[in-house]
N, C-alpha and C positions, 0 to 999 in steps of 0.2 A: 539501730543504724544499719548492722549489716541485715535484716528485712528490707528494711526501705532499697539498698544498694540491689539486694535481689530481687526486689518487684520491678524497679528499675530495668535491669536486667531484661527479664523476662517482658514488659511491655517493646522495650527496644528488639527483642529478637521476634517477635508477633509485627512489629511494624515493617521490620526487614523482611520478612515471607510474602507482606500483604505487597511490600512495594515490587518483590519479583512477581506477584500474578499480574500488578499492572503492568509491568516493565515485559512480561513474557507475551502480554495479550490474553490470559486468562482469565482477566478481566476490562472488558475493550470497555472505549468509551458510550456512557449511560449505560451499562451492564448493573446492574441492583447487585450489591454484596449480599451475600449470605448474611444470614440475621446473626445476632452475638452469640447465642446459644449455640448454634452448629462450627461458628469460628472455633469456641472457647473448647467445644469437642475435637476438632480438628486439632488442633496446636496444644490441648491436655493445659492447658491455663483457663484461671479462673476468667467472668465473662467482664467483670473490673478492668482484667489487663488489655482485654480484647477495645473494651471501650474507650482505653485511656490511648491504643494504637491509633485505633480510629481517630480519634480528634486531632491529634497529631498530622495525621494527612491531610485533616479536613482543614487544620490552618495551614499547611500550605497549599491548598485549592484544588487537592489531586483528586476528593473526595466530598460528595455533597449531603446534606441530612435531608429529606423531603420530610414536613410532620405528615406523619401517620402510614407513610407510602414506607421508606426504608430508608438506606445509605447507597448512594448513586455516585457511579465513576466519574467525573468529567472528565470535559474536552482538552484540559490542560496540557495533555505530553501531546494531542493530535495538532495542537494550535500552538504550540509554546512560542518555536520561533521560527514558523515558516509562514506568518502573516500576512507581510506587505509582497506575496511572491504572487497572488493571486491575481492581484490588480495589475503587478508589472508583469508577467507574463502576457496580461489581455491587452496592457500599452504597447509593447515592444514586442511582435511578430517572430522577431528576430530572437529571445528567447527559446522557442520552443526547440529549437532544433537541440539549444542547449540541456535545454529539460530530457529532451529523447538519447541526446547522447548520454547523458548520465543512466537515465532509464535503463538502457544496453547494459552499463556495467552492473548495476546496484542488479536489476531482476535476473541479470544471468548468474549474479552468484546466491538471489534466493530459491531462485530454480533448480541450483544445482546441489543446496542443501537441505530443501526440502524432498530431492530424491534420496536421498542418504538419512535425511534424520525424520522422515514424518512418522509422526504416531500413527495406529490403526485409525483412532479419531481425527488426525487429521485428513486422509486421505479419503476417508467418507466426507467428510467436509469439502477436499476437494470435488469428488465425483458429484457430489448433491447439486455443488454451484455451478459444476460444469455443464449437468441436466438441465439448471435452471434457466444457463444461457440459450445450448436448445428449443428453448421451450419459445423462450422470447421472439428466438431465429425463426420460428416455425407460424408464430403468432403476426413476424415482420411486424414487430413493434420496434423502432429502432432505436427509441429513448430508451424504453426498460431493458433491451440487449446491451445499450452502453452501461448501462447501469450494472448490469449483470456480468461484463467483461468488468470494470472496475472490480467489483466485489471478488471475483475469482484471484485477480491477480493479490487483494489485500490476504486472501486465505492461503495463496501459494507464500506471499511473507510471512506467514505465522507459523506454516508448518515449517520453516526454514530453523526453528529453532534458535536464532543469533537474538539476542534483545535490541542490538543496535541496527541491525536492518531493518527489523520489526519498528524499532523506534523514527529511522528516517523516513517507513513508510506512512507513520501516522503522524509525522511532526511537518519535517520538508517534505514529504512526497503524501503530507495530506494537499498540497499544491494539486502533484502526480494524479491521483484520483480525480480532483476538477479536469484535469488535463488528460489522461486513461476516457472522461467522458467526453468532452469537448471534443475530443480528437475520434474519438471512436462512431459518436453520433455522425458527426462529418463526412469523413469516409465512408460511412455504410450509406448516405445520401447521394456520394461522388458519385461511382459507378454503380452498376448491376452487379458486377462480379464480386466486390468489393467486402460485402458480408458474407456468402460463402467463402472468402479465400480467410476473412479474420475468423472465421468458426474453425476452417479446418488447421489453422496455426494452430488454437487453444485447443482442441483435440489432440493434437500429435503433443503438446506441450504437453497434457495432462496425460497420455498415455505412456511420457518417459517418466514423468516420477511418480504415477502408480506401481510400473512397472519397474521402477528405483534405480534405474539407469541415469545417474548425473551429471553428464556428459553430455546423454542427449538431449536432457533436458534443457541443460546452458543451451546449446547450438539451437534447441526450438523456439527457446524466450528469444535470443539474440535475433533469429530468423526475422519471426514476430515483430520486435521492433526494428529493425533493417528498413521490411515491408510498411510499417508509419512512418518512418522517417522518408522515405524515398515518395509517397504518395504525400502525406501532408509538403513536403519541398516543390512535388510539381504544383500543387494547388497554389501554394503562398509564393512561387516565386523564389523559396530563400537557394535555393541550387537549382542550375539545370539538370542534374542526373544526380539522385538519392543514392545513398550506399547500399548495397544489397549484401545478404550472407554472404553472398562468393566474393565480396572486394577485398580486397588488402586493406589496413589500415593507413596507408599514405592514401588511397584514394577514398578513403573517409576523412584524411585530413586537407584533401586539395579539394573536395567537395567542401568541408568547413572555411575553407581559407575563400572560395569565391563566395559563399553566405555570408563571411566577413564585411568582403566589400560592399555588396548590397545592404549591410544592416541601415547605414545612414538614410537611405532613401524608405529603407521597410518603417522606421522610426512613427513614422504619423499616418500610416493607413490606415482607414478606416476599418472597424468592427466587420465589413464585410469579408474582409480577407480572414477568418477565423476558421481555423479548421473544425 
């Protein structure tokens, strides 16, 4: 009895580890788990316990078997319940402003603790993605630079170290990423200027929390999205004048209050109006 109570045990506390690598990002989604052997080394339990953890996630859908390939993360915490936001964002225009306002809050506080908490590994992580977006800039591909501006902003949430930022950026704010691209590809279409000025944001963004300055790095994310919000609003019509970092916050809420009254008419524009 008291074996069994302690294998018990012991599978329960291997499942609790495995779900903070999911919950931390240290295992993202389709990321392949370490085989049973190197877990069962890792955690000093037998590779029985490791397998009996495993199954346990795998019925609840956190974690997939492929025969002969391995044990593979799914998309479950990326898709759980921010589903049906992808379609209503591309319905109602009038969303997005809503998506960028949150955006503001949520990335100026992952901004600000991944200047303070990232690992050496994270911030090589940051730099690699932030080369990668140069790279794109330089190549003026402007699909694979939005693509490359998403990806950087998912690595600044993980280096943030919170599980629950981490978690709304892969659950609700896997929307964000559709939206990080949508919006990003747009813009660099809009103007000339428009992908130089989004490069040298992520540059100065990424030079405050290399440099672990968390303050500046809020004020750079926020900067950052100020600058989408005021550029996607003149495109779509949803305000006459976007909020910029130097507003006040009453004049980011009377620029949302005239978005307001527009939302009714914004309701059934067509696909074109997309940022």
């Amino acid at each position: 009895m008291r074996d069994r109570a302690g294998a018990r045990g012991r599978v329960e506390t291997v499942m609790r580890r495995m779900e903070t690598s999911l919950l931390d990002g240290t295992w993202g989604a389709g990321a392949k788990l370490p085989s049973e052997r190197v877990l069962a080394q890792d955690y000093g339990v037998a590779r029985n316990t490791v397998r009996e953890a495993t199954q346990r996630l795998a019925a609840r859908g956190l974690v997939a078997s492929r025969a002969g390939a391995g044990v593979f993360v799914t998309d479950q915490l990326r898709t759980g319940f921010a589903s049906p936001w992808g379609q209503l964002v591309a319905d109602h225009p009038a969303l997005r402003d809503d998506i960028l306002e949150f955006r503001r809050v949520l990335e100026g506080a992952t901004a600000y603790f991944a200047a303070l908490r990232a690992s050496d590994d994270d911030l090589a992580r940051i730099r690699a993605q932030m080369d990668a977006l140069e790279r794109t800039r330089e190549a003026d591909d402007k699909t694979a630079e939005a693509d490359a501006d998403a990806k950087l902003h998912e690595v600044i949430a993980q280096a943030s170290h919170n599980a629950m930022f981490l978690h709304l950026h892969t659950s609700v704010l896997g929307v964000l990423r559709e939206h990080i691209t949508i919006n990003g590809t747009g813009l660099r279409e809009q103007t000339a200027d428009a992908s130089g000025l989004l490069l040298l944001q992520h540059r100065t963004l990424c030079d405050a929390i290399l440099a672990r300055r968390p303050e500046e790095a809020r004020t750079a994310m926020q900067t950052h999205i100020d600058f989408v919000r005021a550029r996607v609003g003149e495109e779509s019509g949803l305000f006459e004048t976007g909020p910029t970092s130097g507003g006040e916050p009453g004049d980011q809420a009377a620029g949302k209050k005239g978005r307001r009254s527009a939302a009714p008419k914004l309701a059934g524009r067509s696909k074109r109006g997309r940022a």
